[in-house]
C-alpha positions in Angstrom: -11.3 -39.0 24.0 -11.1 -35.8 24.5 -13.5 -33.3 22.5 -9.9 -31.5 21.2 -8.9 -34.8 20.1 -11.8 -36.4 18.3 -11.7 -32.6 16.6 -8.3 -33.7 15.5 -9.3 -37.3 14.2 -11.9 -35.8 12.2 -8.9 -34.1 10.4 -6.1 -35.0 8.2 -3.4 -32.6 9.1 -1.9 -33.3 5.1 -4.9 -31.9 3.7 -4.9 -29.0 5.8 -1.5 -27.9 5.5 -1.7 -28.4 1.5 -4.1 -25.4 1.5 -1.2 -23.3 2.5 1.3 -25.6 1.1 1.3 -26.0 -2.4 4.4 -28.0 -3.2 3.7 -30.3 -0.4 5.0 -34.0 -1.6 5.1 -37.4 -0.1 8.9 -38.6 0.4 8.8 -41.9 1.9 6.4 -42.1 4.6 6.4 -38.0 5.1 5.7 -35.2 3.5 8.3 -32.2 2.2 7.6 -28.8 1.3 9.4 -24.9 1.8 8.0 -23.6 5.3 4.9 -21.1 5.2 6.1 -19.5 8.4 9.9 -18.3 6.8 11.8 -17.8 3.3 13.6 -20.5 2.0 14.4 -22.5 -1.0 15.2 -26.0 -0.2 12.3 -27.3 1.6 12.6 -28.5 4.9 9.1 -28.5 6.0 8.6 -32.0 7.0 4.8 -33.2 7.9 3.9 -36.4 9.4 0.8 -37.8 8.9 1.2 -41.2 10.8 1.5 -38.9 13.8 -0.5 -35.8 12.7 2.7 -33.4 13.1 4.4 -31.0 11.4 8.1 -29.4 11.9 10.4 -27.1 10.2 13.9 -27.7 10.3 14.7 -23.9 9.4 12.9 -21.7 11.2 11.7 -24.4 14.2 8.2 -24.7 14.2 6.3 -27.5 14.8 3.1 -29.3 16.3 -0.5 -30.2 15.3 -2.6 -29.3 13.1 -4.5 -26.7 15.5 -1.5 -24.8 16.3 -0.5 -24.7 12.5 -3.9 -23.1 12.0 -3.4 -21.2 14.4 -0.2 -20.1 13.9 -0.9 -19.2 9.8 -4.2 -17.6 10.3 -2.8 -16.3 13.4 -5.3 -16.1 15.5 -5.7 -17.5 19.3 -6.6 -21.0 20.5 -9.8 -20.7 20.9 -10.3 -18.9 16.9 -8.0 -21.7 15.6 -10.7 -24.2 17.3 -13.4 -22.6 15.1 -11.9 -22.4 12.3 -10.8 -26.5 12.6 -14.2 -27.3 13.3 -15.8 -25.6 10.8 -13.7 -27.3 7.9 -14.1 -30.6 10.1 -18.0 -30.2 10.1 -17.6 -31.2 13.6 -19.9 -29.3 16.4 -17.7 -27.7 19.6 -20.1 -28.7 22.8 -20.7 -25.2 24.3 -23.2 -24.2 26.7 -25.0 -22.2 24.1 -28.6 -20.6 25.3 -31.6 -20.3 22.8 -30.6 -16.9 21.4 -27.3 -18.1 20.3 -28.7 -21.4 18.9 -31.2 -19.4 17.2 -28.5 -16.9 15.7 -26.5 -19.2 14.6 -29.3 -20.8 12.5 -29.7 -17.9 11.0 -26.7 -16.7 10.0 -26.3 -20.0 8.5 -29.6 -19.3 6.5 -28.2 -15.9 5.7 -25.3 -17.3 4.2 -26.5 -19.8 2.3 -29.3 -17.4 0.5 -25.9 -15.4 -0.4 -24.6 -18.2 -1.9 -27.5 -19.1 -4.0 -27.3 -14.8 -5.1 -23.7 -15.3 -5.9 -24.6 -18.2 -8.0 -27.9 -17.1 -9.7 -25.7 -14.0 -10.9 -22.7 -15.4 -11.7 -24.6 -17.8 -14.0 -26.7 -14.6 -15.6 -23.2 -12.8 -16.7 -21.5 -16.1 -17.4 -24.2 -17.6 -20.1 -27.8 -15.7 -20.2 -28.5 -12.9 -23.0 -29.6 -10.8 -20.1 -25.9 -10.7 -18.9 -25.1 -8.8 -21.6 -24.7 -5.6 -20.5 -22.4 -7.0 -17.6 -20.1 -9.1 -20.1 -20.4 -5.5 -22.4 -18.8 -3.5 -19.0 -16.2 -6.7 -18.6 -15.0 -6.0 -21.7 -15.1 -2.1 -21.5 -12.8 -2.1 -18.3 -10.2 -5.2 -19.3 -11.5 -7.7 -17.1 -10.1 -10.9 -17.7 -13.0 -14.7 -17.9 -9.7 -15.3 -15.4 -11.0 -12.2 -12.5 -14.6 -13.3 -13.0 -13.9 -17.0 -11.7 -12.1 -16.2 -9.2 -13.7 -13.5 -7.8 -17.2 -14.8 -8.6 -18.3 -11.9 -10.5 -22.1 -11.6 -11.6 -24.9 -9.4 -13.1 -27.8 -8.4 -11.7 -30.0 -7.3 -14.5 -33.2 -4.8 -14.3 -36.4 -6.1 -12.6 -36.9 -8.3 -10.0 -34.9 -11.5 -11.2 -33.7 -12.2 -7.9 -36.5 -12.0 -5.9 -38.6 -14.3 -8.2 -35.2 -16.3 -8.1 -35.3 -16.8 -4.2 -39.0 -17.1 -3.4 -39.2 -19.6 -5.9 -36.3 -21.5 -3.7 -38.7 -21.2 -0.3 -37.1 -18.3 0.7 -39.3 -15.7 2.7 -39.7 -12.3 1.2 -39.4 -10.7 5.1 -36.5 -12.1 5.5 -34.7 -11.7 2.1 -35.6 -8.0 3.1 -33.9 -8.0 6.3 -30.7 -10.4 4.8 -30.3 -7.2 2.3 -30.7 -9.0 -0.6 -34.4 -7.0 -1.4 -35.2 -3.3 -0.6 -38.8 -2.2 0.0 -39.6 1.3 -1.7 -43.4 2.9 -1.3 -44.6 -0.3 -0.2 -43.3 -2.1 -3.6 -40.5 -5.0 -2.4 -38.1 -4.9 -5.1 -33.9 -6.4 -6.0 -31.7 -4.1 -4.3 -29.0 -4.7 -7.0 -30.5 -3.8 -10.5 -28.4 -3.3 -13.7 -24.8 -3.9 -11.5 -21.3 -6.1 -12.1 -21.3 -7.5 -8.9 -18.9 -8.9 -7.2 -19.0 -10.9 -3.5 -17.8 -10.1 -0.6 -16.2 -13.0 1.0 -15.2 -13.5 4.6 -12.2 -15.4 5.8 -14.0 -19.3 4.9 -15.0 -17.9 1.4 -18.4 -17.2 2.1 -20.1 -14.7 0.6 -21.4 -12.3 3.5 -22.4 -9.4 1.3 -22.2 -8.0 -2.5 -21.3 -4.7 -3.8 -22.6 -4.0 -7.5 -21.4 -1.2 -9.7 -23.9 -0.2 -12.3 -23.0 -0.4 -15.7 -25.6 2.0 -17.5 -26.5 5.4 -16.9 -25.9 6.7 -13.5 -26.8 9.7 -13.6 -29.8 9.3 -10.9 -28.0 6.4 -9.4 -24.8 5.5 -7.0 -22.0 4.4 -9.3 -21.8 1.6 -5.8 -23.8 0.2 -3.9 -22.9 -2.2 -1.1 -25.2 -4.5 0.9 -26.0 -2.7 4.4 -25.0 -4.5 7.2 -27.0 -7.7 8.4 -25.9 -10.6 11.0 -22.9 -12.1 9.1 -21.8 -8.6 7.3 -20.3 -5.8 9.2 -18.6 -3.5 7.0 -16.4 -2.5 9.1 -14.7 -5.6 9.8 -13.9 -6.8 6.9 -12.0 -5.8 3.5 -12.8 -6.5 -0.2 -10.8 -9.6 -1.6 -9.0 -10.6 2.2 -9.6 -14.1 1.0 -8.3 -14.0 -2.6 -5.2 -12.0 -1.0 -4.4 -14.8 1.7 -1.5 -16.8 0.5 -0.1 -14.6 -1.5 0.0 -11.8 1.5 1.7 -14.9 3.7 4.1 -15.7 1.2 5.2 -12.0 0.5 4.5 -10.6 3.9 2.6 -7.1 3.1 -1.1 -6.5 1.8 -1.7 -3.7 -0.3 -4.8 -1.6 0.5 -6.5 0.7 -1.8 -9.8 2.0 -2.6 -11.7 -0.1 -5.4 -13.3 -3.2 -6.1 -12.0 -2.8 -10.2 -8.9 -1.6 -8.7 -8.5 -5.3 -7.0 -9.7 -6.8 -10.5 -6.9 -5.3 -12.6 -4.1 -5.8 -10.0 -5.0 -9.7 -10.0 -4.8 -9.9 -14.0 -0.7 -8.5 -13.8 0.1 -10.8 -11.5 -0.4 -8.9 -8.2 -2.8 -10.7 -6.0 -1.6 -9.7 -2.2 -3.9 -6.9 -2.4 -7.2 -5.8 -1.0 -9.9 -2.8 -0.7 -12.3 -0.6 1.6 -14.6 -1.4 -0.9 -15.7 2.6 -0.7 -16.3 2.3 3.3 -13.9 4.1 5.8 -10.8 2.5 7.1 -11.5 0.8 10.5 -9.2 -0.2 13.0 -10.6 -3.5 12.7 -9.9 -3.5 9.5 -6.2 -2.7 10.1 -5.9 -5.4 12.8 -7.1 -8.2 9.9 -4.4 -7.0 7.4 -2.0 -7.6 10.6 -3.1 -11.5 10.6 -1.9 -11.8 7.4 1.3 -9.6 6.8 3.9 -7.2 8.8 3.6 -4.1 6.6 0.7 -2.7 5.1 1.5 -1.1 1.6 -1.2 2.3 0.9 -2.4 2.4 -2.6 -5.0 5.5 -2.2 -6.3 7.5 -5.3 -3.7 10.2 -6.0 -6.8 13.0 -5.3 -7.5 15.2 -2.1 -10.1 11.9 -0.5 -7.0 9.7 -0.9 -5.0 11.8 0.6 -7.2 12.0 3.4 -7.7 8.3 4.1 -4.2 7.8 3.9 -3.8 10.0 7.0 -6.4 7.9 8.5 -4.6 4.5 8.2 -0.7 5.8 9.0 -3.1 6.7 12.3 -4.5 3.4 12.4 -1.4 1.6 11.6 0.4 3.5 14.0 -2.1 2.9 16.7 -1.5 -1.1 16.5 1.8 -1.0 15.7 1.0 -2.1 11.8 4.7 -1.5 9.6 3.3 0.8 6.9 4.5 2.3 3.3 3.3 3.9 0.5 2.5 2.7 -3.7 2.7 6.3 -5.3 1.0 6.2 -7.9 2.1 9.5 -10.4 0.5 11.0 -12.7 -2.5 8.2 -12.2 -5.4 8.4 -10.3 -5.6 4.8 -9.3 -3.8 1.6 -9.8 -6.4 0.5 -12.2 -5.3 3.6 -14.4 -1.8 2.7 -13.7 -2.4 -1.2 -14.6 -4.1 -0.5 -17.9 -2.0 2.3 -19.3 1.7 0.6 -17.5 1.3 -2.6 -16.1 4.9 -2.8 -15.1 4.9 0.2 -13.7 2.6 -0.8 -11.5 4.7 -4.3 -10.8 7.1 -2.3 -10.2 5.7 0.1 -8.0 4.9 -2.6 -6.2 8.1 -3.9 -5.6 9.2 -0.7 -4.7 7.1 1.1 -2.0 8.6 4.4 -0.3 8.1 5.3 3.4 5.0 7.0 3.8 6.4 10.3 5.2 9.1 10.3 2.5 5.6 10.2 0.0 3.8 12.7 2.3 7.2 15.5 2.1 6.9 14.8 -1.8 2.8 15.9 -2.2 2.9 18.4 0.2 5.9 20.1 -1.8 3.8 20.3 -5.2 0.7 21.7 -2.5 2.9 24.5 -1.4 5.3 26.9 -3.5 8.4 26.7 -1.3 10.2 30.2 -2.6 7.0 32.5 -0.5 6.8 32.7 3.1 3.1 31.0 3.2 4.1 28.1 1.1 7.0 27.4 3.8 4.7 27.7 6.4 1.9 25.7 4.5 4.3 22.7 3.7 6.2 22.7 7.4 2.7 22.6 9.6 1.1 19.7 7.3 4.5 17.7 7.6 4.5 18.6 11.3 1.1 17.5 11.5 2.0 14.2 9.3 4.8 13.7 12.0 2.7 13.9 15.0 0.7 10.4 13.4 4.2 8.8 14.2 5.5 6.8 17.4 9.1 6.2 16.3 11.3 9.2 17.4 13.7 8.1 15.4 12.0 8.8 12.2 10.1 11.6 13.4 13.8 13.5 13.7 15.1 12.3 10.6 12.0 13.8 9.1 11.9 16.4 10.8 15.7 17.4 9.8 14.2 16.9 6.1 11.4 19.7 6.7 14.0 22.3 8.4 16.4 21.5 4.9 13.2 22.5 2.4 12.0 25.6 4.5 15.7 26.9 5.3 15.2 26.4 9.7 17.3 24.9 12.4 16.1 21.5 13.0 15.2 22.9 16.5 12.2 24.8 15.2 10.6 21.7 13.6 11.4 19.7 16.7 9.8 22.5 19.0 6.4 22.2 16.8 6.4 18.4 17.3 6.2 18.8 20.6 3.4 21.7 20.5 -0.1 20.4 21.2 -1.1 23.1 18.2 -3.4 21.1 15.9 -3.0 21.5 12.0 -6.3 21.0 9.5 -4.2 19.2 6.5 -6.9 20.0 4.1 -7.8 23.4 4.3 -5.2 25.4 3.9 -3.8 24.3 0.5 -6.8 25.9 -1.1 -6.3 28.9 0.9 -2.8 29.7 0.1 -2.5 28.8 -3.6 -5.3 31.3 -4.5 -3.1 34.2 -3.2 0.5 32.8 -4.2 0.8 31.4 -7.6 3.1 28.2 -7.6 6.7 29.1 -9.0 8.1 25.6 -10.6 11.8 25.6 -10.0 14.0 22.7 -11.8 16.8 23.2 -9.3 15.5 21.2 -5.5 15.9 23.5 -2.2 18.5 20.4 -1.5 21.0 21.4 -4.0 20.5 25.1 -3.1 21.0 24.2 0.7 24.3 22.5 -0.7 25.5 25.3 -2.7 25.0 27.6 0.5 27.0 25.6 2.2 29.4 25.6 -0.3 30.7 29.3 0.2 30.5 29.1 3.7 33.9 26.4 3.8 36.7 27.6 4.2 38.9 24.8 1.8 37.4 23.7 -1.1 40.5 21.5 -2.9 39.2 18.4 -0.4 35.9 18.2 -1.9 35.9 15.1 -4.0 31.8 15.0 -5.4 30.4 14.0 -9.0 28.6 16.9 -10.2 26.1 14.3 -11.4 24.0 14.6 -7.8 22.7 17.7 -8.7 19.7 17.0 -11.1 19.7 20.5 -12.1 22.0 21.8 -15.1 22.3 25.7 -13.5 23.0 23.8 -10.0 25.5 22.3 -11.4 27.6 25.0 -13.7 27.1 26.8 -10.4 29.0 24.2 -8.4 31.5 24.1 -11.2 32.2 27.3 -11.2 32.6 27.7 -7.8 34.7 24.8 -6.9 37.3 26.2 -9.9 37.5 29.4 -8.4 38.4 27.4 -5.0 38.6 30.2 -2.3 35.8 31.7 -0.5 36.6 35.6 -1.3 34.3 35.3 -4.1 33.7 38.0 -6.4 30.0 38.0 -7.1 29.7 40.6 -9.6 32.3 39.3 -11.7 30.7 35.5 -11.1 27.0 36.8 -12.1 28.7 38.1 -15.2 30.0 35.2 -16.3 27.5 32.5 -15.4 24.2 31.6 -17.4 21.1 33.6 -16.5 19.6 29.7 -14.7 23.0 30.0 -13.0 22.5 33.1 -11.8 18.9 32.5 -10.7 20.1 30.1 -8.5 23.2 32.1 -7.2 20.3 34.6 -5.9 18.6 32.1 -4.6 21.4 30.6 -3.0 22.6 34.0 -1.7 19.6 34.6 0.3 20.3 31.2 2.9 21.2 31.9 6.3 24.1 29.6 7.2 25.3 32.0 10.2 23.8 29.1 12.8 25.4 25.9 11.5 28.3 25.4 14.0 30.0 22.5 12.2 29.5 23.4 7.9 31.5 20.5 6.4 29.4 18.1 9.2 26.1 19.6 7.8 27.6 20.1 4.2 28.2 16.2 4.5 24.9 15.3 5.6 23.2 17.3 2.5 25.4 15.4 0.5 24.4 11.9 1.4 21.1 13.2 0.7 20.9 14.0 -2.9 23.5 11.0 -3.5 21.0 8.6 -2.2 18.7 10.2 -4.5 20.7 10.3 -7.1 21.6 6.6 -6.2 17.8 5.6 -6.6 16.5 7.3 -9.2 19.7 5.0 -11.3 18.4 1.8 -9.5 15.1 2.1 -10.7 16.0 3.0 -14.3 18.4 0.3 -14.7 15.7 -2.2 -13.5 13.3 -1.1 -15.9 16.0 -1.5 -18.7 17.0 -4.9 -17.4 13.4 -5.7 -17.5 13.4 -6.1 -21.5 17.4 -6.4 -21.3 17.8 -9.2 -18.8 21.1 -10.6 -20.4 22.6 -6.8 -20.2 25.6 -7.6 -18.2 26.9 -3.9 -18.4 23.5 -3.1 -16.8 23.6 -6.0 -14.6 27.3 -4.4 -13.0 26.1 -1.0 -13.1 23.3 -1.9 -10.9 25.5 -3.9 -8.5 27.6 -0.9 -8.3 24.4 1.2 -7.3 23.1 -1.2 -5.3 26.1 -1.4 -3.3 26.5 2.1 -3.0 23.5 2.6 -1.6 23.6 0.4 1.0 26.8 1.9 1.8 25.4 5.0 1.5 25.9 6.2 5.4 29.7 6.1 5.2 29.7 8.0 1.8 31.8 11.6 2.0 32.1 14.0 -0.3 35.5 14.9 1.4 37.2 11.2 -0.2 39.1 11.5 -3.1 37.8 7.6 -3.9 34.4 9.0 -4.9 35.5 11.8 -7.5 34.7 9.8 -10.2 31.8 9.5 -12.9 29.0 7.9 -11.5 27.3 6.9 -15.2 
């Protein structure tokens, strides 16, 4: 026998595949479940354990139980042999020299002294009067018995608890030192983690490889975190905070959300939300990026909503790009994390969730409020950040489409934006923000450089009886008497003075406004007034999806809302053969 195949005896492929299968049953002499590698809802995931096989009838797969490990955890051959014989207890013969033997006995020791920490505190917060404090901060930031459990939560309290803990065990102080469990400070050898929820840091076998506490007193001569520094099994920038809580769940919905911090993770797991994970505080690593890929096909960015978040999410759109790693974006409003999010609107956050945008559609939103669009500066501002945004991206496709939605806001041919993708001039996105909001004050405008772009259009076509639009696209009440006004009058020998006199003042804000776009180099107006149109439909479109989900939410037996939204639904999908020159559509939308 070979060594492959006594790995495999020492295996039942049943037990495996129930990790990742939870509705595995027995029917008859096989078993049945729904297939880990597709969507479906009949189950025709068929394992056989008299010949230690597995094979889907709806997407194809099949084999052993090696290639199912190593086609869920997807990894190569050789990984997949690993991971087998690790879970078998069985020993791959290797030609190993006596610095590998001797570094695998000591990550092993390593790993085990972790586990005994993990315990030791988890016990302390769980049922000792010197958790306190920790069980005190529990309650102060919502977090659930439920999160501790899982996540293996613990307190390490003042003094040397730990250390006393460990030596007493037979553990070395040297080497509890150089593991990163003890620090030693003018020649004292003390706990690193003193006074701090702590909370494991698991690598893919559930292992804990290293801890990051967050002190619950006074911090004001302390880090509010503090992770373990790297040792022989811990490598910060390989792994992510909660990968192996996130595992199935990621399979199942195919996308890992990534944000910032370890309370963060907490409160997404209590809503219900568990395909989630964090740098833990530590920047984004390619590595990183390239583990979330094992796991899922997009990679959801749930940054703080402040100028470091903004940053990092630059950095992994780069990364993603890089290894070709689908991205989007969790905005998260007026919050500053999805913590804040989850504790003031849970299903906000659920549905934020549910609902990510494409991270250069986010990216044109912030670096519109960064920039006031009606000054010179503010255009420039807004169109080199976007341009540099751009650059991050490989797909031309979407780096023109974009790019058609930067020339729209600043009022340029596409063909300027286009020309600066292809410049090699490099753009600081940071910097300049600062710089140009303390000489131009931001002017809020209710009216969006969308519906003014339409409105310019407007008097530039020659026949206005064939335009067949709901006035509810424009969000703006003075865009819209405007358009009213316009379309009654129905000819394009307008009389502004006499218009101005008999509009609202908003009105005739955004007549000047409107006055003052060049249309002279749009060759084809109703081709271009089209396009502008599809846009602020669409957004018209989602903006009444996402309310009427919310309502159905709490009114799920609605079946007025339940038709309006198919309607929406289906007009958004339609939404690239919508015209505003049909007569079908002049109707009222609500």
């Amino acid at each position: 026998m070979s060594e492959i195949e006594e790995l495999k005896s020492r295996l039942d492929i049943v037990d495996v595949i129930k990790q990742y299968v939870p509705d595995l049953k027995r029917t008859g002499r096989s078993y049945k479940g729904r297939c880990p590698f597709h969507n479906e809802k009949t189950p025709s995931f068929i394992v056989t354990p008299d010949m230690q096989i597995f094979k889907c009838f709806g997407c194809g797969e099949g084999g052993d139980v090696i290639s199912f490990i190593q086609k869920i955890e997807r990894v190569e051959f050789g990984q997949a042999l690993n991971i087998a014989a690790e879970r078998a207890g069985f020993e791959l013969k290797r030609n190993y020299s006596e610095k590998d033997e001797f570094l695998k006995k000591e990550k092993a020791r390593v790993i085990e002294a972790n586990k005994l920490a993990a315990k030791f505190w988890n016990y302390i917060l769980k049922s000792l009067p010197a958790g306190k404090p920790g069980r005190d901060y529990m309650r102060k930031r919502n977090i659930r018995p439920e999160e501790m459990n899982k996540f293996v939560l613990g307190y390490a309290p003042k003094g040397n608890n730990l250390k006393n803990f460990l030596v007493s065990k037979g553990y070395n102080i040297k080497d509890l030192v150089n593991w990163g469990l003890l620090i030693e400070r003018d020649g004292k050898v003390m706990d690193k983690f003193r006074d701090r929820l702590i909370l494991p840091n698991l690598d893919l076998q559930g292992n804990p490889i290293g801890f990051s506490g967050r002190i619950v007193g006074p911090s004001e001569y302390a880090p509010k975190y503090l992770n373990s520094s790297e040792t022989l099994v811990y490598k910060k920038g390989e792994i992510l905070m909660g990968v192996y809580q996130a595992r199935d769940a990621a399979r199942l919905e195919k996308a890992i959300i990534l944000e910032e911090g370890n309370i963060d993770l907490l409160s997404s797991h209590k809503v219900g939300v568990n395909n989630i994970v964090a740098t833990g505080g530590t920047a984004l690593t390619e590595q990183q990026c390239k583990l979330i890929k094992r796991y899922a096909d997009v990679v959801y960015f749930a940054f703080d909503s402040d100028a470091a978040g903004l940053k990092a999410l630059l950095k992994g759109i780069e990364i993603a790009e890089r290894i070709e790693l689908k991205h989007k974006v969790i905005p998260l409003g007026k919050y500053q994390d999805p913590d804040d999010m989850i504790n003031h609107e849970p299903q906000q956050w659920i549905n934020a969730v549910a609902n990510p945008i494409n991270s250069m559609a986010h990216l044109l939103q912030v670096y519109q409020q960064d920039a006031d669009l009606g000054t010179a500066d503010g255009k420039t501002l807004f169109s080199e950040h976007m341009v540099a945004a751009l650059k991050l991206l490989e797909d031309e496709v979407q780096k023109l489409h974009f790019a058609e939605q930067v020339s729209l806001l600043v009022g340029v041919p596409k063909q300027v934006i286009v020309d600066q993708l292809q410049s090699n001039k490099q753009v600081k996105f940071a910097e300049k923000a600062t710089e140009v909001k303390e000489v131009a004050p931001v002017v809020q405008s209710h009216a969006s450089p969308q519906e003014i772009y339409l409105l310019a259009l407007l008097l530039q076509m020659k026949d206005l009886s064939k335009i067949e639009i709901s006035t509810e696209i424009f969000s703006d009440v003075n865009c819209r008497e405007l358009f009213i006004k316009l379309t009654r009058l129905g000819n394009t020998d307008y009389d502004f003075t006499q218009i101005f006199a008999e509009i609202s003042d908003g009105a005739a804000e955004v007549l000047q406004q409107v006055l003052l776009i060049d249309t002279s180099t749009i060759t084809d107006i109703e081709q271009e007034f089209a396009w502008v149109y599809r846009i602020l439909y669409g957004s018209y479109l989602q903006t009444q999806i996402l309310a009427l989900r919310q309502k159905l939410a709490s009114e799920t037996e609605n079946s007025e809302l339940l038709t309006k939204l198919q309607y929406f639904t289906t007009e958004k999908h339609n939404l690239k053969n919508s015209s505003p020159f049909d007569a079908n559509k002049a109707q009222n939308l609500n």
